[in-house]
Backbone as numpy.savetxt, mean C-alpha at the origin, in Angstrom:
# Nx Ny Nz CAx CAy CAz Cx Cy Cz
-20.92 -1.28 -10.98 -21.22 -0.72 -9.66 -19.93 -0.65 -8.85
-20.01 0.76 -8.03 -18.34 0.50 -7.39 -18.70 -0.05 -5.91
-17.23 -0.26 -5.46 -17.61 -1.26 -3.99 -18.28 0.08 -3.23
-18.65 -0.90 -1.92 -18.81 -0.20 -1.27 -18.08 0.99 -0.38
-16.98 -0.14 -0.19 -15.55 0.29 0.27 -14.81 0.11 -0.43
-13.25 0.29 0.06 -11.86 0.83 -1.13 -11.20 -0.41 -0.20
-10.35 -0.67 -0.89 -9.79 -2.31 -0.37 -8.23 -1.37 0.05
-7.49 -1.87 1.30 -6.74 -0.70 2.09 -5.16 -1.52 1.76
-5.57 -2.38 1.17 -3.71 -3.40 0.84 -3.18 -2.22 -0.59
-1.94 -1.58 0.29 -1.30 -0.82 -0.89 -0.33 -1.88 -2.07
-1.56 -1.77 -3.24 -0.63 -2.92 -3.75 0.81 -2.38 -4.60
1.58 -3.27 -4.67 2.83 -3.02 -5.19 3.20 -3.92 -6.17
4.03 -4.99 -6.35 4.57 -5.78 -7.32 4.25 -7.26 -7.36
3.74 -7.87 -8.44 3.48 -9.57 -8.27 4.90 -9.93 -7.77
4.61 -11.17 -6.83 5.51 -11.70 -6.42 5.18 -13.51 -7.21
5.15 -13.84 -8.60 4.89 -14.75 -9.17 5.84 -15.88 -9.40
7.36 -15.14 -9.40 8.38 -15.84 -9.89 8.22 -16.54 -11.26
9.54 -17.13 -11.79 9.51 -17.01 -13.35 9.00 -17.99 -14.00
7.36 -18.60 -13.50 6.62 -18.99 -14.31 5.84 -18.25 -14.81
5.91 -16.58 -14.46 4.76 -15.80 -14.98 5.83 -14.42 -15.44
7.72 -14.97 -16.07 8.19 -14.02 -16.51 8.07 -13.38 -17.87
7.06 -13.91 -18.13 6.72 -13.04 -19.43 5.76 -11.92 -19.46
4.86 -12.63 -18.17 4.54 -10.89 -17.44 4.23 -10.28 -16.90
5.73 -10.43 -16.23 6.30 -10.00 -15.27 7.67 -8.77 -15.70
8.31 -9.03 -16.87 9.75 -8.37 -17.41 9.90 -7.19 -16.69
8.40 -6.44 -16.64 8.07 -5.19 -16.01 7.62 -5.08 -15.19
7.77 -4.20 -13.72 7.16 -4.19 -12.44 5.71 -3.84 -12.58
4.75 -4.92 -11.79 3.34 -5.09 -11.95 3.04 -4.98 -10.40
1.43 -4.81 -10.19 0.84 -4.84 -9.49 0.65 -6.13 -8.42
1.30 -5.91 -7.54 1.03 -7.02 -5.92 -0.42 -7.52 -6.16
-1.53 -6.63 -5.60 -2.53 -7.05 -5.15 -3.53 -7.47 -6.02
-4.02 -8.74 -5.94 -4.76 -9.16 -6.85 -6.12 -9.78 -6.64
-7.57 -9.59 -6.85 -8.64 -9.99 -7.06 -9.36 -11.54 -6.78
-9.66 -11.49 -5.65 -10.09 -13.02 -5.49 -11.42 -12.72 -5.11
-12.29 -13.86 -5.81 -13.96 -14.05 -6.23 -14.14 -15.44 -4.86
-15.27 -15.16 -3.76 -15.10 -15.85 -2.70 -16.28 -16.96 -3.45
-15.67 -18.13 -3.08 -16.42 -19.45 -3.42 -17.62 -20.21 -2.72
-18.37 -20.68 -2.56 -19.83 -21.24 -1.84 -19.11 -21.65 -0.91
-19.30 -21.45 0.74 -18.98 -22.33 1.64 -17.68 -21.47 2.18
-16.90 -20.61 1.56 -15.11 -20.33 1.98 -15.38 -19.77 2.92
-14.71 -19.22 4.11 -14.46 -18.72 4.91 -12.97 -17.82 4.76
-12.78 -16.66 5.23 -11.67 -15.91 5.21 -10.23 -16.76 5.84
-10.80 -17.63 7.10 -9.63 -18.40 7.19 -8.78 -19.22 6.29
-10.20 -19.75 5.51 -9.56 -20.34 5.02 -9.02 -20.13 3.43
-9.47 -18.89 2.98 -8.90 -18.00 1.94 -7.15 -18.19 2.21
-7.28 -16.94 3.94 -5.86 -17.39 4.56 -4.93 -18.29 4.24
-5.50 -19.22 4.81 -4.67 -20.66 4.68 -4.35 -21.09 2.93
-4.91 -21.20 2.11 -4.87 -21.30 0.93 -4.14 -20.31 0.01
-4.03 -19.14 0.64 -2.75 -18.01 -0.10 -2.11 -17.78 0.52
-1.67 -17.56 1.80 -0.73 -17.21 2.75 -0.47 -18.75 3.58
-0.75 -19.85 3.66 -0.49 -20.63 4.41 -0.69 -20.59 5.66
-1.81 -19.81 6.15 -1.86 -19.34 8.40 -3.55 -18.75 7.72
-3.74 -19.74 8.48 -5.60 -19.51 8.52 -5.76 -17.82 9.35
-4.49 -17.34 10.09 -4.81 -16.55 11.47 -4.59 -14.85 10.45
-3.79 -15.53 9.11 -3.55 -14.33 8.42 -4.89 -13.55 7.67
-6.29 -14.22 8.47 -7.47 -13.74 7.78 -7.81 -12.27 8.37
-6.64 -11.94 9.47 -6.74 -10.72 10.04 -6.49 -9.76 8.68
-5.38 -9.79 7.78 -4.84 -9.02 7.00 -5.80 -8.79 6.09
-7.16 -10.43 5.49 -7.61 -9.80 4.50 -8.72 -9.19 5.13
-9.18 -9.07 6.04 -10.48 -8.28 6.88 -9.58 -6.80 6.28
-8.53 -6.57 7.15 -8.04 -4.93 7.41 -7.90 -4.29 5.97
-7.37 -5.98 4.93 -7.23 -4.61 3.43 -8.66 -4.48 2.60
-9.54 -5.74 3.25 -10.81 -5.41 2.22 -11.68 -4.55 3.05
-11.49 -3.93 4.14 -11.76 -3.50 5.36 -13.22 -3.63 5.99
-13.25 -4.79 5.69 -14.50 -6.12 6.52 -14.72 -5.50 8.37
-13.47 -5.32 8.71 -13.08 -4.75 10.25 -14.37 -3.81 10.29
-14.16 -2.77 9.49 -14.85 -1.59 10.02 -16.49 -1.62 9.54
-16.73 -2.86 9.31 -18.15 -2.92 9.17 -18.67 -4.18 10.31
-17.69 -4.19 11.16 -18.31 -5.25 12.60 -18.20 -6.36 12.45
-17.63 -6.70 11.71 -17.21 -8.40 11.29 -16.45 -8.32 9.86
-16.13 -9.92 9.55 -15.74 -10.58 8.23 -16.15 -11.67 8.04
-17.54 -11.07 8.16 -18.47 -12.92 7.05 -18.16 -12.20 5.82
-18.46 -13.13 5.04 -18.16 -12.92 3.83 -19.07 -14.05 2.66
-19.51 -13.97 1.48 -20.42 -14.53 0.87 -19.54 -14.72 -0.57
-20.46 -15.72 -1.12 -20.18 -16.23 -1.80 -20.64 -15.32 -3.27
-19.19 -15.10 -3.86 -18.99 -13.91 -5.75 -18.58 -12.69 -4.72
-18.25 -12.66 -3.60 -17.90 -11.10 -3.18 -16.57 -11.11 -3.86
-15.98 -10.18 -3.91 -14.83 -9.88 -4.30 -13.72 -9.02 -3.38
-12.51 -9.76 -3.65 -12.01 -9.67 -2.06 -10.17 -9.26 -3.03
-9.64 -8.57 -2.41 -8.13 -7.84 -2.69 -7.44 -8.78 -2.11
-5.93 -9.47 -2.61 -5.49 -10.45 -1.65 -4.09 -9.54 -1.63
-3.54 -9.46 -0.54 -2.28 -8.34 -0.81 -1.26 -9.72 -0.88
-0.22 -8.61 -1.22 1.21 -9.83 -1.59 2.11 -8.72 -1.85
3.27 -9.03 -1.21 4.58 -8.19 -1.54 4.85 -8.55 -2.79
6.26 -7.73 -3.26 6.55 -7.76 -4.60 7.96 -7.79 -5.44
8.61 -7.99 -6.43 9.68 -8.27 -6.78 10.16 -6.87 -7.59
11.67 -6.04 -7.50 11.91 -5.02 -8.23 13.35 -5.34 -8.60
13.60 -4.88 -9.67 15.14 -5.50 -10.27 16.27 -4.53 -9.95
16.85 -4.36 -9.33 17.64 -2.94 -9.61 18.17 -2.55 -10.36
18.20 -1.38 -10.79 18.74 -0.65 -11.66 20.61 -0.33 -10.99
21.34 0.33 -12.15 22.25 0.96 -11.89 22.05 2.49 -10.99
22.95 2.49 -9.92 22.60 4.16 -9.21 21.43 4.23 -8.20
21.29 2.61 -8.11 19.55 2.73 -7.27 19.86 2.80 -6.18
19.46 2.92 -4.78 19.51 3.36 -3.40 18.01 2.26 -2.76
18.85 2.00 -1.43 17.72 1.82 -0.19 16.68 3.04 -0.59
17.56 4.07 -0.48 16.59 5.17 -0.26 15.34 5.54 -0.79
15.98 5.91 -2.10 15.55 6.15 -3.33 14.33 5.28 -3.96
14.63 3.59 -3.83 13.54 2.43 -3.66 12.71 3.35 -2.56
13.04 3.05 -1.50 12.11 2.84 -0.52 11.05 4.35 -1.01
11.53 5.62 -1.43 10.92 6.87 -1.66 10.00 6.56 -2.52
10.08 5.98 -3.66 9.40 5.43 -4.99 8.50 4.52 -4.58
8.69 3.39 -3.84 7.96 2.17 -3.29 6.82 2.59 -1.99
7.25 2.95 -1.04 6.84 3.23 0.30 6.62 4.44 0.60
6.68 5.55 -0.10 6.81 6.64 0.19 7.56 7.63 0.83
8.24 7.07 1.07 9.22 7.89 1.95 11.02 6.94 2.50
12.23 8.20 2.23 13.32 7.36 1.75 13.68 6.94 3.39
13.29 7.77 4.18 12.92 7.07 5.95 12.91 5.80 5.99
11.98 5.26 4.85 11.55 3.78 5.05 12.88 2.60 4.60
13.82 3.17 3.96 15.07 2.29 3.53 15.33 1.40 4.65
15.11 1.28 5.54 15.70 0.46 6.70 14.69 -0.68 6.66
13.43 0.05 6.62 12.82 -1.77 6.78 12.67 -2.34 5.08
13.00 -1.61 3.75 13.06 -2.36 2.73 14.51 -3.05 2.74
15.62 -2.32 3.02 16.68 -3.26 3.31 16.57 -4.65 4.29
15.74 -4.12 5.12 15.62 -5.74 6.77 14.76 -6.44 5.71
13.61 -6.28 4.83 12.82 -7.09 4.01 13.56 -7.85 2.92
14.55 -8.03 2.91 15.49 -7.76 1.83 17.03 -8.37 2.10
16.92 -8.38 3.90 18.34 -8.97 4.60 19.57 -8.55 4.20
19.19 -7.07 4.18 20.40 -6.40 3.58 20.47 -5.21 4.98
21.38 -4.18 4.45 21.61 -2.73 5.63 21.48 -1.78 4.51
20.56 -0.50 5.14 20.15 0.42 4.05 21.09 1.57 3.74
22.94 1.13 4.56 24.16 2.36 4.32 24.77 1.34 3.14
24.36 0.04 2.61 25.24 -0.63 1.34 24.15 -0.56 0.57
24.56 0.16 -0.63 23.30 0.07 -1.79 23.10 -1.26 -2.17
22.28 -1.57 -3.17 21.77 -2.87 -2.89 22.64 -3.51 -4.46
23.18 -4.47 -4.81 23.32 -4.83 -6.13 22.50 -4.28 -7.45
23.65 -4.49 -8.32 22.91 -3.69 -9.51 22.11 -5.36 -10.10
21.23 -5.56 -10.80 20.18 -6.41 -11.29 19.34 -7.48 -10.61
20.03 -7.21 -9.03 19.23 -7.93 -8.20 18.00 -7.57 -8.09
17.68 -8.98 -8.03 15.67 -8.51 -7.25 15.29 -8.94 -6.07
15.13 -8.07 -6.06 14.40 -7.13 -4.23 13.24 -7.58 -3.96
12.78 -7.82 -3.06 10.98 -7.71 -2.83 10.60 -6.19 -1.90
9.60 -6.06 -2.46 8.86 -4.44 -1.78 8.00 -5.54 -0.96
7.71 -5.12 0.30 6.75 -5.44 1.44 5.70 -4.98 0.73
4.29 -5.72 1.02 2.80 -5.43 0.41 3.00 -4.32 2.47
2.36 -2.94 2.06 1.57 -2.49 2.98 0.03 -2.12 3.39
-0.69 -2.54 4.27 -1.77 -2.11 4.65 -2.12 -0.88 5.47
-2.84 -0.37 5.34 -3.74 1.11 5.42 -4.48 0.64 6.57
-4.18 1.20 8.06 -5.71 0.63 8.97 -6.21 1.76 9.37
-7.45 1.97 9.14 -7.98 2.78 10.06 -8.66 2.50 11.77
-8.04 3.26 12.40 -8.09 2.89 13.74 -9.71 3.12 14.23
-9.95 2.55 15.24 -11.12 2.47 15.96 -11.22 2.73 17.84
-11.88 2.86 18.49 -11.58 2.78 19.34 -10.62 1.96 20.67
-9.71 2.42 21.38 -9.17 1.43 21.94 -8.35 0.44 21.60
-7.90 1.16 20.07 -6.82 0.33 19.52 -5.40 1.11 20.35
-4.64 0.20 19.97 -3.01 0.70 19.83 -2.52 0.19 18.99
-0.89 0.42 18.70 -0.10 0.24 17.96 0.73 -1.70 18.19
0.49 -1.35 19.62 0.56 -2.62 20.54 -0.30 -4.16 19.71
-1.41 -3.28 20.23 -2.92 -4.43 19.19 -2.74 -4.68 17.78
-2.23 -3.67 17.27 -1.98 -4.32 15.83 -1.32 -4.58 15.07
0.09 -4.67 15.88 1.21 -5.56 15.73 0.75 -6.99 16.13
-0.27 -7.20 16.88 -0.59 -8.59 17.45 -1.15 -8.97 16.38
-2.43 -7.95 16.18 -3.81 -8.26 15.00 -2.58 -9.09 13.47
-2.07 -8.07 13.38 -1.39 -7.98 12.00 -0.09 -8.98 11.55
1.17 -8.03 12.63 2.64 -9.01 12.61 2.39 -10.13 13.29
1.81 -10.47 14.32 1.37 -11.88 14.99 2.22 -11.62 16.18
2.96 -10.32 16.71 3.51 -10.53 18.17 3.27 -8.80 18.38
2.69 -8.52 19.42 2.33 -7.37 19.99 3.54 -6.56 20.03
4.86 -7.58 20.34 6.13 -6.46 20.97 6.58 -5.83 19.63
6.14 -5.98 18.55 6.14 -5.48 17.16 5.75 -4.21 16.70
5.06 -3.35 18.22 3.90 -2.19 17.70 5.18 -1.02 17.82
6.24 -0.96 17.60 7.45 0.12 17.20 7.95 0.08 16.30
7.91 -0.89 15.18 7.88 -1.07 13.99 6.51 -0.30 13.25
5.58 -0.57 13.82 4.82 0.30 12.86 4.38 1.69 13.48
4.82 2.27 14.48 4.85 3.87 15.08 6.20 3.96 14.19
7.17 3.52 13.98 8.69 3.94 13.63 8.47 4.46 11.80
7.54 3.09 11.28 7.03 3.48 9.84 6.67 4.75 9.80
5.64 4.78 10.73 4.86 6.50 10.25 4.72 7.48 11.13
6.53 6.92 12.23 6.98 8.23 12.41 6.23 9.18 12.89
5.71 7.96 13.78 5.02 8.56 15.73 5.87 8.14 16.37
5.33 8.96 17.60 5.86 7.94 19.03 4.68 7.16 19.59
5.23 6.61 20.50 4.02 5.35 21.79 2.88 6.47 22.00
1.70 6.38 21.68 0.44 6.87 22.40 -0.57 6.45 21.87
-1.41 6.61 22.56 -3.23 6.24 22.10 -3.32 6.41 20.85
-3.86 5.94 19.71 -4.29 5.93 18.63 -5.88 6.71 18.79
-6.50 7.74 17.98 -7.25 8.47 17.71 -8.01 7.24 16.94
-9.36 7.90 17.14 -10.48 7.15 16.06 -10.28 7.67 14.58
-10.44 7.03 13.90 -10.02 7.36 12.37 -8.45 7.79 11.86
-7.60 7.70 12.56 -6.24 7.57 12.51 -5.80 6.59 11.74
-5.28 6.81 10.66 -4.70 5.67 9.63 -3.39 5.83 9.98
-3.08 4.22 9.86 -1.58 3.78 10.48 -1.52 2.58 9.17
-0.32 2.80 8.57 0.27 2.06 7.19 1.08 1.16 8.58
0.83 0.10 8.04 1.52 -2.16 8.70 2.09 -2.49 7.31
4.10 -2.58 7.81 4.59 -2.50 6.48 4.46 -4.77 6.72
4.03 -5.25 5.84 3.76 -6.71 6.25 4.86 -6.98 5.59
5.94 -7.41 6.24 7.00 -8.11 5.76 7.52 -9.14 5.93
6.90 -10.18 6.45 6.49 -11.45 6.50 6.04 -11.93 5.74
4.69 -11.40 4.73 3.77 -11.82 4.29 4.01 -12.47 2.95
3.78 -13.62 2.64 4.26 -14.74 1.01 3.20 -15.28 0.68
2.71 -15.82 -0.20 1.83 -16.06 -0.79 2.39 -17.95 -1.16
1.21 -18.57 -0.80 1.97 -20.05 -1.37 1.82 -20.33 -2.78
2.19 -21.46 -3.16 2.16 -22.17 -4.16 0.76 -21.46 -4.92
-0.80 -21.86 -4.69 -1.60 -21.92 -4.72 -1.91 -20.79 -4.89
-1.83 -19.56 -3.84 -1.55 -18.26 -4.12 -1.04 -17.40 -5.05
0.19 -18.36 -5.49 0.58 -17.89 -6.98 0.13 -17.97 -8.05
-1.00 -19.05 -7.40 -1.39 -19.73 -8.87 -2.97 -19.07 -9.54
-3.54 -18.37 -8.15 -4.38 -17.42 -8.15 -3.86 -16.19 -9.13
-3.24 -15.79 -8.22 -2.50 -14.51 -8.70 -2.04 -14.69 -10.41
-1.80 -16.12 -10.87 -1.48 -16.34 -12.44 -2.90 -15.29 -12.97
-3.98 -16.51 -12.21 -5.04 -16.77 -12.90 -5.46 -15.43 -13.15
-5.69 -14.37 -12.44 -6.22 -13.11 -12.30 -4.92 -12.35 -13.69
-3.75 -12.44 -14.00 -3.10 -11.99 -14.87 -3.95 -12.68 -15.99
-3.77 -14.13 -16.00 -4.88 -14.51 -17.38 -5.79 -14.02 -17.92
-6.88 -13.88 -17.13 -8.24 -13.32 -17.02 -7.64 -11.45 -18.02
-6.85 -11.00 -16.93 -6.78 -9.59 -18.00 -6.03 -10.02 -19.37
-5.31 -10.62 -19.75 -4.42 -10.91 -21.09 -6.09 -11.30 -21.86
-6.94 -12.21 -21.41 -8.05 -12.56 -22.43 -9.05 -11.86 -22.48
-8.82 -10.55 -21.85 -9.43 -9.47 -21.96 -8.98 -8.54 -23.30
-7.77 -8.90 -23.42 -7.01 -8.01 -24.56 -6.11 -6.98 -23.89
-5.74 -7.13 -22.95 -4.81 -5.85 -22.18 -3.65 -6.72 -21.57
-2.73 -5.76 -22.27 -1.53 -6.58 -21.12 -1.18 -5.49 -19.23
-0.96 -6.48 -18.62 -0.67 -5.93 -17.45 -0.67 -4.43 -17.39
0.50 -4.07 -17.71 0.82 -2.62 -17.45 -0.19 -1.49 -18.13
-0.41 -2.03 -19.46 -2.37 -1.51 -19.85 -3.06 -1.20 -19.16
-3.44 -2.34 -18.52 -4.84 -2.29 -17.90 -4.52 -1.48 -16.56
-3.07 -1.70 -15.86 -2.81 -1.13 -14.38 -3.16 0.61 -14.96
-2.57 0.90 -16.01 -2.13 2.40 -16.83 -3.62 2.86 -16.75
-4.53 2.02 -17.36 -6.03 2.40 -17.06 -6.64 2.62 -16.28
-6.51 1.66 -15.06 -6.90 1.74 -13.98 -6.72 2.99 -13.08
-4.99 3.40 -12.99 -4.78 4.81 -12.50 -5.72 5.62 -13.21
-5.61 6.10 -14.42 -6.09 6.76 -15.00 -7.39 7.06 -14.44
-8.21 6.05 -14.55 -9.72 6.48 -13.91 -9.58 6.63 -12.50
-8.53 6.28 -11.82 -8.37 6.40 -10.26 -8.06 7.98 -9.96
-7.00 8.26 -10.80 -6.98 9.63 -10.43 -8.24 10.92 -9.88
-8.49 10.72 -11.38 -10.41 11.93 -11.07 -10.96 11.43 -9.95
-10.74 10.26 -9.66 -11.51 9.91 -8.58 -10.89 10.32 -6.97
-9.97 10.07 -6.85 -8.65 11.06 -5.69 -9.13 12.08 -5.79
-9.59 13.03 -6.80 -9.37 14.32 -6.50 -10.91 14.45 -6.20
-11.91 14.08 -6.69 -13.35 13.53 -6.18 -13.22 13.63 -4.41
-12.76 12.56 -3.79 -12.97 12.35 -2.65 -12.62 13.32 -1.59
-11.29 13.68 -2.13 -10.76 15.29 -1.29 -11.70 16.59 -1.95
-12.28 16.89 -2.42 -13.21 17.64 -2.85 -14.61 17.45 -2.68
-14.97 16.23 -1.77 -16.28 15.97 -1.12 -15.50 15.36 0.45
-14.35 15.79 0.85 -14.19 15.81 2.57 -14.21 14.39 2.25
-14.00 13.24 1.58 -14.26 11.88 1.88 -12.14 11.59 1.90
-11.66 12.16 3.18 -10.32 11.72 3.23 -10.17 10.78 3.40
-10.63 9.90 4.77 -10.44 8.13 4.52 -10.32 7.47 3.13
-11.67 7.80 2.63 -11.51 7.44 1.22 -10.19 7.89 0.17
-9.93 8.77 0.11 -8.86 9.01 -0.50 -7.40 8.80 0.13
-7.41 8.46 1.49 -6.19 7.56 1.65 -6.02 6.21 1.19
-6.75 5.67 1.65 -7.00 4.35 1.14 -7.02 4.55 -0.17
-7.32 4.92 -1.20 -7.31 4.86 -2.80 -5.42 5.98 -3.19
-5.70 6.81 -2.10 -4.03 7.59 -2.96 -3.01 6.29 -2.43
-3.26 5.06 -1.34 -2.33 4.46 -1.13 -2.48 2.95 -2.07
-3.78 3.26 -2.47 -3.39 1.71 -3.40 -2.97 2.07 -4.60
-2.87 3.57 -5.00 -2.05 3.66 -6.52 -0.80 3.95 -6.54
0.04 3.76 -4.72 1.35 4.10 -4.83 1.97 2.79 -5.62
3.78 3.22 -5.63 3.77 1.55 -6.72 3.73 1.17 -7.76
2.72 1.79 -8.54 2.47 0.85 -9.62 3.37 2.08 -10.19
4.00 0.92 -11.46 5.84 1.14 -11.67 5.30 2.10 -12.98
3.51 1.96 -13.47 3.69 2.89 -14.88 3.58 4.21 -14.68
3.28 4.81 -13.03 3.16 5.93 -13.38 4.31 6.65 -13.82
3.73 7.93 -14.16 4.42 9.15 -14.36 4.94 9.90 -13.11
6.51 10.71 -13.01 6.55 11.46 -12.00 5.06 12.40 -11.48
5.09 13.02 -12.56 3.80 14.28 -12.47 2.30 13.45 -11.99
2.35 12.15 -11.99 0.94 11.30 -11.27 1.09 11.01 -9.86
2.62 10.49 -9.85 3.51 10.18 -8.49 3.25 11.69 -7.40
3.70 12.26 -8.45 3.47 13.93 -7.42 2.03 14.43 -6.77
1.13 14.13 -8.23 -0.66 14.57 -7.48 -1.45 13.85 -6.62
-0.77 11.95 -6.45 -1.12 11.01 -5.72 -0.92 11.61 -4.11
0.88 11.99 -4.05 1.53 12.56 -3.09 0.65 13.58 -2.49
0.87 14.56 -3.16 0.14 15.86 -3.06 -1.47 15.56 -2.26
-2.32 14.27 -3.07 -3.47 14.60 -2.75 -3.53 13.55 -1.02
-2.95 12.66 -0.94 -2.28 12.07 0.43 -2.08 13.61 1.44
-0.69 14.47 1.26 -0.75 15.54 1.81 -1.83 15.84 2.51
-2.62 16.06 1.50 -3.80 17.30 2.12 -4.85 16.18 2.85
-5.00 15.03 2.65 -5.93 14.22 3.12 -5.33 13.74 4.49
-3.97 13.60 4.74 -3.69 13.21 6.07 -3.64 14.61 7.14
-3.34 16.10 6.63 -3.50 17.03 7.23 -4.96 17.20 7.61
-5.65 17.02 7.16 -7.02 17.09 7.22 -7.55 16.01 8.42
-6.74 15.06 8.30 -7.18 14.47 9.54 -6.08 13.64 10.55
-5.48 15.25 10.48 -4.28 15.17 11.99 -3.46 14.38 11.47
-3.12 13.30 10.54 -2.12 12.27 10.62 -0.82 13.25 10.08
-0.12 14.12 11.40 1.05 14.87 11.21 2.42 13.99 10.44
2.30 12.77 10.53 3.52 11.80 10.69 3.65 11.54 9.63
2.35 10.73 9.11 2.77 10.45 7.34 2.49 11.72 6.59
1.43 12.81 7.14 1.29 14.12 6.11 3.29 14.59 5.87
3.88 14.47 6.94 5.07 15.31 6.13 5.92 14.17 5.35
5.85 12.36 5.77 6.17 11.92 4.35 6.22 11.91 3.35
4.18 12.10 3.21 3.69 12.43 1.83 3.86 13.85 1.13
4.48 14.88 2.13 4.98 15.85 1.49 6.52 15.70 0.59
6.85 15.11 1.80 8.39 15.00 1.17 8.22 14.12 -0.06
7.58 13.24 -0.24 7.28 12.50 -1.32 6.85 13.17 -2.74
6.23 14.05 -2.42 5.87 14.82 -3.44 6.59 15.79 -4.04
7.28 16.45 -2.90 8.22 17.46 -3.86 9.45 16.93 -4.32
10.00 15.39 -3.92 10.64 14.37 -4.51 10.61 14.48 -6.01
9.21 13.83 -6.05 9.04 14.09 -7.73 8.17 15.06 -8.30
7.97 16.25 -7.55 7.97 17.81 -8.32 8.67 18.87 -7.74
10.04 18.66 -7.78 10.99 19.91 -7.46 10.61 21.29 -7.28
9.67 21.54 -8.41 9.59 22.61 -8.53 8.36 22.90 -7.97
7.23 22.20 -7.70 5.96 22.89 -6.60 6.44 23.67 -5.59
5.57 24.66 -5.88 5.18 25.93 -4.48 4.40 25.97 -3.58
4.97 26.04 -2.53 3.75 26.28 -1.42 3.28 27.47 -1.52
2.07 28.34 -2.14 2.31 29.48 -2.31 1.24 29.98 -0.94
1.29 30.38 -0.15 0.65 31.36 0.98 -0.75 31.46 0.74
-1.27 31.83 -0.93 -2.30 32.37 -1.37 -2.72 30.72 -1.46
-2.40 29.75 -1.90 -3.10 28.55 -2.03 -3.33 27.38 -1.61
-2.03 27.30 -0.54 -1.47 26.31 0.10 -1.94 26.83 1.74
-2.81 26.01 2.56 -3.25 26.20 3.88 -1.92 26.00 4.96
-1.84 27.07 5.85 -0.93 26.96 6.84 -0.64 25.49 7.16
-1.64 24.95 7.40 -1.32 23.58 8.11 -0.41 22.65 7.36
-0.63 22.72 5.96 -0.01 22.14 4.77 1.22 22.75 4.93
1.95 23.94 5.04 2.84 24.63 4.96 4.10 24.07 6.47
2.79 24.20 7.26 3.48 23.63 8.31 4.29 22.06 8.54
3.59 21.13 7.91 3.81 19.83 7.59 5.13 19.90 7.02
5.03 20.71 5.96 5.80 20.76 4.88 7.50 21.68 5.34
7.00 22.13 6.83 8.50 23.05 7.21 9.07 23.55 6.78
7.82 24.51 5.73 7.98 26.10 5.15 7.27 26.79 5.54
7.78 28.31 5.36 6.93 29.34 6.13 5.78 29.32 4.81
């Protein structure tokens, strides 16, 4: 049975460290699967993977508990725990270039370099490892701001220009259903947290799949389903799902591109001008050669995209 909802933490890379480097060698999936226990409370999920009972804001917004009027939560639900992530560099790699591949957009080099305590004009060392920020997907509600959920989220309100600067707005009212990506770069996972996060790698190895398998599968059936949701008007839905398959290190350019692509048309569709021309630029990143062609491509798309 599928959820009800799409869990909004864009996951990216385990952050396990090298008790789980065997598999790990290859960039894996951040966000990982936690089964809620008799009695738990989200705080105290919080407190037990992130260390801050107050960080139960983050798992409301990525399992998106928020938009159903609360976060009770019961016991066998199944709950997304986000977590930033570790990437090795390559030779020739870039702030940029990371951040385009990782975050979507090479704009974003500045806060993967600040995540990172680096500056995004010195490329970063060749075999160093980096952490990618875990980002969350919010969809706005009434009477939010950018203000509120720098408070909700980063834990200090004067924070809400960091996430207009991400997706590349300015200061104003937030719209109802307005998705705004919170790059969490704070966010660590403790001891305990890691040890979750083992457990959930276990669980798939005694399944018979190694990591990058099962992630490879997972896109796979995710895709049809992206193109499902934009083909039944369900854009929320397909933001939230084109943003939890950014990341994962097995895709293909040509998957990277239709993820992009189908983001595009789902944030034009509902006004989000700011990240729609990210996710453009993102896309023709890794398909050079796509056309906007007049006959197929909607003005508005064209417009985003700052072609005639």
């Amino acid at each position: 049975m599928k959820p009800r909802t799409l869990p909004r933490c864009q996951p990216l890379l385990a952050a396990l460290g090298a008790a789980a480097s065997l598999w790990l060698a290859a960039r894996t999936s951040a966000a990982f699967p936690y089964f809620v226990k008799p009695g738990e409370t989200l705080a105290e999920i919080a407190a037990r993977v992130y260390g801050d009972p107050k960080l139960e804001t983050v798992l409301a917004g990525a399992n998106a508990l928020d938009s159903q009027g609360g976060s009770a939560i019961v016991a066998g639900m199944h709950l997304e725990i986000c977590a930033a992530g570790h990437h090795r560099v390559t030779a020739g790699e870039t702030w940029s270039g990371l951040a385009l591949a990782y975050l979507g957009d090479s704009k974003r080099a500045d806060v993967l370099a600040r995540a990172n305590h680096a500056v995004p004009w010195v490329a970063p060392v060749e075999d160093l490892e980096i952490e990618i920020p875990a980002v969350l997907a919010h969809i706005s509600s009434d009477g939010e701001t950018s203000t509120s959920l720098a408070g909700r989220y980063l834990g200090d309100p004067n924070r809400g220009w960091e996430i207009n600067a991400y997706n590349g707005r300015q200061e104003a009212p937030l719209k109802r259903g307005e998705i705004l990506l919170v790059p969490l770069l704070d966010l660590s996972l403790t001891e305990a947290g890691k040890t979750a996060a083992r457990a959930s790698l276990d669980r798939s190895r005694a399944e018979g799949e190694t990591t990058g398998l099962a992630a490879q599968r997972r896109a796979d059936s995710e895709l049809p389903e992206l193109a499902l949701d934009l083909h039944a008007t369900r854009y929320v839905e397909a933001v939230a799902r084109g943003n939890s398959l950014l990341g994962r290190p097995e895709l293909t350019k040509p998957e990277l591109a239709a993820i992009h692509r189908a983001l595009l048309e789902a944030y034009v569709a509902l006004d989000a001008t700011g990240p729609a021309t990210s996710a453009c630029a993102a896309w023709l990143a890794n398909d050079p050669d796509a056309k906007l062609d007049p006959n197929l491509v909607s003005p508005k798309i064209r417009a985003v995209c700052h072609r005639p």
